[in-house]
N, C-alpha and C positions, 0 to 999 in steps of 0.2 A: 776662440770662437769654434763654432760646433757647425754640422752642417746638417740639415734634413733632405736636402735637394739641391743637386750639383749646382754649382754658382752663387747659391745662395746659403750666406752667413747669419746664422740667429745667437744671441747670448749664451753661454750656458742658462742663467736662469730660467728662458723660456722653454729648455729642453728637459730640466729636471724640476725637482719635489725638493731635491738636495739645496742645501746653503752652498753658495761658489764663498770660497779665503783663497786669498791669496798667503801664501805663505812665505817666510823665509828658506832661500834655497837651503841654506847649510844644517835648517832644521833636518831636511828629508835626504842628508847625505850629501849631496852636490860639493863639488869641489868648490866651495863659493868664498868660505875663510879668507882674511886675512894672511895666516899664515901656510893656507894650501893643507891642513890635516881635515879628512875627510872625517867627519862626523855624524850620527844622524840621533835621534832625542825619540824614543821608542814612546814616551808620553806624547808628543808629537800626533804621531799616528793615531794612536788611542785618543787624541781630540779630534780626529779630522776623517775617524770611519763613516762617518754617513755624511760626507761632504765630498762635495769636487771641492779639487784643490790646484792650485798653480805657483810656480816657486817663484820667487823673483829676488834678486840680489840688487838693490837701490845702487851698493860701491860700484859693483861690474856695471849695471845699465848708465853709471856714469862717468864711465871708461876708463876707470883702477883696474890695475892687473891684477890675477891673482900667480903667485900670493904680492904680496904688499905691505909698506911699512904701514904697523898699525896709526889710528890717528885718533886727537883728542878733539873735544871740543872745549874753545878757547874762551875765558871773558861772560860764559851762559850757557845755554840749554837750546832744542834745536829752534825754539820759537823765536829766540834770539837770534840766531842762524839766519833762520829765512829773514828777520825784521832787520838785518843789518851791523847787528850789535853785537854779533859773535862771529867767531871766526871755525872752522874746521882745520888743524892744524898736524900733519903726520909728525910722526917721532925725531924725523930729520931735519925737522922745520921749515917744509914746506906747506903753504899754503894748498889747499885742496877743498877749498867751502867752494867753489863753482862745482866741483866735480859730485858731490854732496846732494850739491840744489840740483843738478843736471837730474842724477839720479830717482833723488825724491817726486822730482816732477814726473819722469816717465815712471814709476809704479804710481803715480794718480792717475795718469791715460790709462793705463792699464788698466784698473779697480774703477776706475769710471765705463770704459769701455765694456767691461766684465759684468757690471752692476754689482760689485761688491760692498757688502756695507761692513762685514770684517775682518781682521787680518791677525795672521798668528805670526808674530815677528821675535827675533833671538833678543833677548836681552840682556844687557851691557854693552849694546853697542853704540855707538855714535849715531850710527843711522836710525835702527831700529829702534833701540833699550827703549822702555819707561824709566827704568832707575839705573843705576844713581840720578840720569838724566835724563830726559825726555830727547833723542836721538832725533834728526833733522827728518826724515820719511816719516816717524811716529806723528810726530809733529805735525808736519804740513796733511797728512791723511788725518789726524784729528780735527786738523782747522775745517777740510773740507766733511765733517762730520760723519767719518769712518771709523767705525769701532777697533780698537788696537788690544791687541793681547801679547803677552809678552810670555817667554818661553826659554829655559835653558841654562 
């Protein structure tokens, strides 16, 4: 949120001309990985110059450390995920599909709160990817009819 007058919060949208994306943090460098290697995707930027942008990590906002044992998804795809049928499962085998759904649902407050209608997300990931699989956050912001892009 942006401010025009102390106290009072407006959208980005309402402030700009620009399209608001929310992005993936580790797109834009943040220390957000899995495995804690700071990274940033130079094409990235070069999609999101005439855009405000906002980073968001779905793993961290659903309280995975970084870094962290990477994790698969079990049984399906994230639609799966959310509908019950699949599981989120780290390499140690522990279960982490709440931590997942936690996640996914605070970047939909987010991109609701934002008025986002799209997102530039890293792909291969569980959370994020479109491919191999459609990741739990891609997912549940496609269901609530948010444009997903994939990246990396």
């Amino acid at each position: 949120m942006v401010t025009d007058e102390p106290g009072k919060a407006t959208s980005f949208s309402k402030n700009s001309q620009k399209p608001v994306y929310l992005v993936s943090a580790c797109l834009v460098g943040l220390c957000t990985r899995y495995d804690a290697q700071v990274k940033s995707y130079p094409k990235c930027f070069d999609m999101l110059q005439e855009a405000l942008w906002v980073p968001v990590c779905p793993e961290q906002l659903g309280g995975l450390p970084t870094p962290r044992t990477p994790a698969d998804l079990v049984g399906g795809d994230g639609y799966d995920v959310i509908s019950g049928k699949a599981r989120v499962v780290d390499r140690d085998g522990r279960d982490v599909t709440e931590k997942f759904l936690t996640g996914a649902h605070q970047v939909l407050e987010i991109a609701r709160k934002l008025q986002v209608r799209s997102v530039l997300f890293k792909s291969k990931s569980p959370s994020c990817g479109l491919a191999p699989q459609t990741g739990v956050t891609a997912a549940l912001l496609r269901l609530n009819n948010i444009e997903v892009q994939e990246i990396g």
